[in-house]
C-alpha positions as CSV (number, residue, x, y, z in Angstrom):
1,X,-5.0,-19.0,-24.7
2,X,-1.8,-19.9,-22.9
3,X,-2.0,-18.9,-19.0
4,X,1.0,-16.6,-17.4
5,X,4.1,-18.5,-16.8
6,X,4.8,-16.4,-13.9
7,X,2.4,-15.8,-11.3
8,X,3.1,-18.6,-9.1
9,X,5.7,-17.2,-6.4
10,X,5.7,-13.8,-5.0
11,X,7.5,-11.8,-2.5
12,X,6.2,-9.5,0.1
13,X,6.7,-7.6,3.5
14,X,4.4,-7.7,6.6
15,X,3.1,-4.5,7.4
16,X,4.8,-4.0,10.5
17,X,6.4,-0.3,9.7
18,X,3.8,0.7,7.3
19,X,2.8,3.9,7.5
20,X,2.1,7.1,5.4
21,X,5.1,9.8,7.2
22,X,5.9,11.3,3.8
23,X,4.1,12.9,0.8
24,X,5.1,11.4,-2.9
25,X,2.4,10.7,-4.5
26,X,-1.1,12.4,-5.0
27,X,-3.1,9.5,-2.2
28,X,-0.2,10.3,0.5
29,X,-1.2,12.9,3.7
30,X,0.2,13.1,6.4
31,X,-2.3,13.8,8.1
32,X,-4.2,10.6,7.4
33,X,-3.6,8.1,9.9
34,X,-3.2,4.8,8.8
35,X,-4.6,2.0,11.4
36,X,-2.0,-0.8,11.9
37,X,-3.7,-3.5,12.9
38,X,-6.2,-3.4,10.5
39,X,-3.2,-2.8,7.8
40,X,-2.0,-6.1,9.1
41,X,-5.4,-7.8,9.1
42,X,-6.0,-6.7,5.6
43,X,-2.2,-7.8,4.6
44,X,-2.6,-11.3,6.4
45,X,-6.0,-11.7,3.8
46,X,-4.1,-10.7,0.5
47,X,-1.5,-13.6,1.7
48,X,-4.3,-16.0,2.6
49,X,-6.2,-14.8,-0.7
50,X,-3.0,-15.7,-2.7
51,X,-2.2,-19.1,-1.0
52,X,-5.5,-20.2,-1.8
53,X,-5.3,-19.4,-5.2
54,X,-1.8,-21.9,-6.0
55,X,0.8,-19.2,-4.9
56,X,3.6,-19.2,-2.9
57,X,4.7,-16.4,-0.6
58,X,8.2,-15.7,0.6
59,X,8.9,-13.2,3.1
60,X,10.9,-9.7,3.2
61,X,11.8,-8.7,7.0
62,X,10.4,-5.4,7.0
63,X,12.6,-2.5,8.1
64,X,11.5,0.1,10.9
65,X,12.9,3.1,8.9
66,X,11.3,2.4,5.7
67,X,8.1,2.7,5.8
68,X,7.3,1.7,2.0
69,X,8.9,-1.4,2.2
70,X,5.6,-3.1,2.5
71,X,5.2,-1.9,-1.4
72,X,8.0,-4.9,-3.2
73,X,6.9,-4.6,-6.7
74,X,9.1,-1.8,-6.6
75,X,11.7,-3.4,-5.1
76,X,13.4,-4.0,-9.3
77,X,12.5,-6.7,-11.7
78,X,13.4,-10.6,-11.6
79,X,14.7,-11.9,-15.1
80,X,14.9,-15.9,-14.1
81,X,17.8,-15.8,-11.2
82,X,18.6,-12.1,-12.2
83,X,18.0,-8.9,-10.1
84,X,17.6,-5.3,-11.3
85,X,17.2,-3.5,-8.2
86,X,14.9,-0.2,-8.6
87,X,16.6,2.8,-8.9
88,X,14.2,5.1,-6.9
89,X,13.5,9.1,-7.4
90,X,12.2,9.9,-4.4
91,X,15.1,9.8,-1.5
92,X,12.7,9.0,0.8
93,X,12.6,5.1,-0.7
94,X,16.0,5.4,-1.3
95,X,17.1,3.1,1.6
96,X,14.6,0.1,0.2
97,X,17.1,-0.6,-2.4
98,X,19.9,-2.2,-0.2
99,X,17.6,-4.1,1.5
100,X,16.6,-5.9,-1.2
101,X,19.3,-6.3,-2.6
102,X,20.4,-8.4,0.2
103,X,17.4,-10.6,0.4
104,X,18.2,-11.3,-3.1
105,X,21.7,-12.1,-3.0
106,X,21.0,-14.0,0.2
107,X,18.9,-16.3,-1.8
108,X,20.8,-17.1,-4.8
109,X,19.6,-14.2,-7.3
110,X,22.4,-12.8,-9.4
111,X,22.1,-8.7,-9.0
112,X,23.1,-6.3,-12.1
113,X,22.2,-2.7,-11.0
114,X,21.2,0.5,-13.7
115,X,23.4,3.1,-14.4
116,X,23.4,6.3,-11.5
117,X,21.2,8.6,-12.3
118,X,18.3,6.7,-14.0
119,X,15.3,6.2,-12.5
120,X,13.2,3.3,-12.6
121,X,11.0,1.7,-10.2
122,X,10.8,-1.9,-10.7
123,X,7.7,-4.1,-11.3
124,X,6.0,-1.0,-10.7
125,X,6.2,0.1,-13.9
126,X,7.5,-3.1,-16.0
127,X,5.7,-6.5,-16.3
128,X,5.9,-8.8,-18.8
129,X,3.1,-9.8,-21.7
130,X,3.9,-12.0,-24.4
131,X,7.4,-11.6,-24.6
132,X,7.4,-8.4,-24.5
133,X,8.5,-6.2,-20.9
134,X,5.5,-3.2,-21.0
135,X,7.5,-0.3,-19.2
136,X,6.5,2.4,-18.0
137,X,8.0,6.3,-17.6
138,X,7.7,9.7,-16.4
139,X,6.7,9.8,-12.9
140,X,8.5,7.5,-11.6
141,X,10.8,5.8,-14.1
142,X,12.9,7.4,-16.7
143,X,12.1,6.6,-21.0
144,X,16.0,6.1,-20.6
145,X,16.0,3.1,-18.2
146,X,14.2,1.3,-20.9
147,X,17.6,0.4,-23.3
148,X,19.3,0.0,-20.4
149,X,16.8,-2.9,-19.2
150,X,16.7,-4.5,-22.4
151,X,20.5,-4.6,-22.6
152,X,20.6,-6.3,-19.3
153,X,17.6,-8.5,-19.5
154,X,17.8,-9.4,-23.0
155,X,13.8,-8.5,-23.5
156,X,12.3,-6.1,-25.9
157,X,11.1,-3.4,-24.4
158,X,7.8,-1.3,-25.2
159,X,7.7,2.3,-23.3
160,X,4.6,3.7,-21.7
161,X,4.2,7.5,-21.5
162,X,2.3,7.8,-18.4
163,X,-0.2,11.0,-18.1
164,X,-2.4,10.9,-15.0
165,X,-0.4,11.1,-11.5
166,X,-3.1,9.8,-9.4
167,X,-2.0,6.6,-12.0
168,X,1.5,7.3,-11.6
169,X,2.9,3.6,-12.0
170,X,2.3,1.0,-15.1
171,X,0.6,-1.6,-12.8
172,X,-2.0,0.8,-12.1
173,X,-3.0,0.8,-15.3
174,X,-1.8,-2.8,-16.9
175,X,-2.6,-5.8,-15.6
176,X,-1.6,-9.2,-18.1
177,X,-3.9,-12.0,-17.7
178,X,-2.7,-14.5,-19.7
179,X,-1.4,-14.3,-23.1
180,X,-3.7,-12.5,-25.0
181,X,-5.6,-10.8,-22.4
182,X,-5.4,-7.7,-19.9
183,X,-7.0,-5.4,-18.0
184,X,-6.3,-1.7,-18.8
185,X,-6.4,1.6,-18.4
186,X,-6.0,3.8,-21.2
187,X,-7.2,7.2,-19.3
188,X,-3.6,6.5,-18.1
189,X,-1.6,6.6,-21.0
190,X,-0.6,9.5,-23.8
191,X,-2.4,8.5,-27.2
192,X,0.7,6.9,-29.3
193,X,0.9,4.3,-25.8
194,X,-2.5,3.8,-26.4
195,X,-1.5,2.6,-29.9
196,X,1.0,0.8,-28.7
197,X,-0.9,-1.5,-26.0
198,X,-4.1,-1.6,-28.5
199,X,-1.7,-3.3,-30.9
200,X,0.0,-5.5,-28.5
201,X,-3.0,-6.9,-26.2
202,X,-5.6,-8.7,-28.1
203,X,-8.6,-8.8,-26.0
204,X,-8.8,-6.0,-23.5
205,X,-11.1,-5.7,-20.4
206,X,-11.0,-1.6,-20.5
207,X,-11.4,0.4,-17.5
208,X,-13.2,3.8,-17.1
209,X,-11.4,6.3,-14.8
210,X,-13.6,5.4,-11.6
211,X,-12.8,2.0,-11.9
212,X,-9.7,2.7,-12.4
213,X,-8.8,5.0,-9.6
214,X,-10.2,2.6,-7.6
215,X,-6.9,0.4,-8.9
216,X,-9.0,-2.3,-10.3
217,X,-6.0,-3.0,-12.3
218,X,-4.0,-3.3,-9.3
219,X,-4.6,-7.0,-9.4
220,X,-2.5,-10.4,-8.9
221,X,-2.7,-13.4,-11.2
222,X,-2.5,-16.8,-9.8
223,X,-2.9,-19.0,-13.3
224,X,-6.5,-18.6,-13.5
225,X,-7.2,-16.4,-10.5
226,X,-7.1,-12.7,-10.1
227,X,-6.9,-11.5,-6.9
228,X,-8.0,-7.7,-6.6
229,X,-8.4,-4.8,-4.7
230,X,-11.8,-4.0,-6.6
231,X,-14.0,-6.0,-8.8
232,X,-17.0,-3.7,-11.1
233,X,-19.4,-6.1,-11.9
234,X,-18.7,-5.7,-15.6
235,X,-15.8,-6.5,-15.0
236,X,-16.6,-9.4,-12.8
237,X,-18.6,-10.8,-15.3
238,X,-16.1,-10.6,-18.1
239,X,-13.8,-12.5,-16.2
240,X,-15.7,-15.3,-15.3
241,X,-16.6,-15.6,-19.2
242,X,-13.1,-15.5,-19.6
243,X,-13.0,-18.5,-17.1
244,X,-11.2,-16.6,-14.4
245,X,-11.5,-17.0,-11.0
246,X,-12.2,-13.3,-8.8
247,X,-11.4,-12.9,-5.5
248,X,-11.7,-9.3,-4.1
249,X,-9.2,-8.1,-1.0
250,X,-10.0,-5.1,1.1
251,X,-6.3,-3.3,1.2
252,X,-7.9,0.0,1.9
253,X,-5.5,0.9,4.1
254,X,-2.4,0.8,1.5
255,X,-4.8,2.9,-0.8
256,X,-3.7,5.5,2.0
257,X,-0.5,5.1,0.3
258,X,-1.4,4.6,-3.2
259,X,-0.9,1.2,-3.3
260,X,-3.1,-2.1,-4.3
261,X,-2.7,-5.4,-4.6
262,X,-0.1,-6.0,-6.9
263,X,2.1,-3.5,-5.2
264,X,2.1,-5.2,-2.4
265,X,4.0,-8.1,-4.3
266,X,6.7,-9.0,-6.6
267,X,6.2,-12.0,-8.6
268,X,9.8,-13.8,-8.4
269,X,9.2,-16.8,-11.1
270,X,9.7,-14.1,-13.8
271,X,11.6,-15.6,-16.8
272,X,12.2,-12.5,-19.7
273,X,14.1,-12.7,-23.3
């Protein structure tokens, strides 16, 4: 098996702003109140988890008006020195995308933006496996931002129907492990995706729906480490057979938000086509 060739470089936000003020997805109330500090303590551990595994962290200032920020997978999708910012449904993450875009230009990345009016949500629901970009839609992403992706990226494209909103983006339930291998879960998907994905990924770890609400799929690659939000034993085991590393991160307080691991980065050593 070959190992990821991305995986090695990621971006992310520090906590400072996070909090859950708004309601988009089915884990967001209001009424929950998110504790800061241990947020941050919990952030400052996926970083440490990740540097310890090979990877190298660069930093987003985070922005007091934009709560959400924290979350940069969905910030677009890095194609070598290439940008496609997200184009985000809710207004509420609207004002992410500017911001972004200017840490991108402001360090050398080249950005080509997606029509008005089509949706899509960045890393969030596209990441790459064997040449292929897996891509999400429905809840957050539009079916139609796929052609337009592939036309600007220059990657075939194969489109997700996503079913459950509690599993409302692709990296909730698709996480590549190397070439061959993935974790998934198919409660997520509508049967013909199912097809699809069974088709495309070899060898499959395969989540049940506890596991994955629990966003076990959630999880960051480092070459051979997986750095996760939750580890089933099962699971656990497979890996290690596998010859994977697991480290497991506590990021309870982003599950306030709907968010893991992985959404908490964006890998920026992403090569497509």
């Amino acid at each position: 098996m070959t190992a990821l060739p991305w995986g090695r470089r990621y971006l992310m936000c520090p906590p400072e702003h996070f909090g859950v003020v708004y309601e988009i997805n089915p884990w967001m109330h209001r009424e929950v109140v998110v504790d800061r500090d241990r947020a941050y303590e919990q952030w400052n551990g996926l970083v440490a988890a990740l540097r310890s595994a090979g990877a190298q962290i660069e930093m987003l200032d985070p922005h007091p008006d934009l709560p959400d920020l924290v979350f940069t997978a969905n910030a677009g999708i890095v194609n070598g020195t290439q940008f496609v910012p997200a184009r985000f449904r809710h207004p509420e993450r609207q004002g992410e995308t500017p911001w972004d875009v200017q840490w991108f230009t402001s360090n050398g990345f080249t950005v080509d933006e997606l029509p008005d009016g089509v949706s899509h949500e960045g890393a969030g629901d596209a990441l790459p496996f064997n040449g292929t970009l897996v891509s999400g839609y429905r809840f957050r992403s539009d079916a139609a931002s796929h052609a337009y992706l592939s036309r600007l990226t220059g990657a075939p494209v194969r489109s997700v129907e996503l079913v459950d909103e509690r599993l409302y983006h692709l990296d909730l339930t698709f996480c590549p492990l190397d070439d061959q291998r993935a974790i998934v879960a198919p409660s997520g998907w509508d049967s013909y995706a199912r097809r699809v994905l069974e088709a495309l990924v070899p060898e499959a770890i395969v989540l049940g729906d506890d596991d994955a609400l629990a966003f076990t799929a959630n999880s960051v690659v480092v070459g051979t480490n997986v750095v996760m939000p939750s580890c089933p034993p099962e699971v656990g085991r497979q890996l290690e057979a596998w010859g994977f590393d697991v480290a497991v991160c506590d990021v309870s307080e982003f599950l306030k938000a709907g968010g893991g691991c992985r959404c908490l980065t964006l890998a920026l050593d992403v090569t497509l086509g």
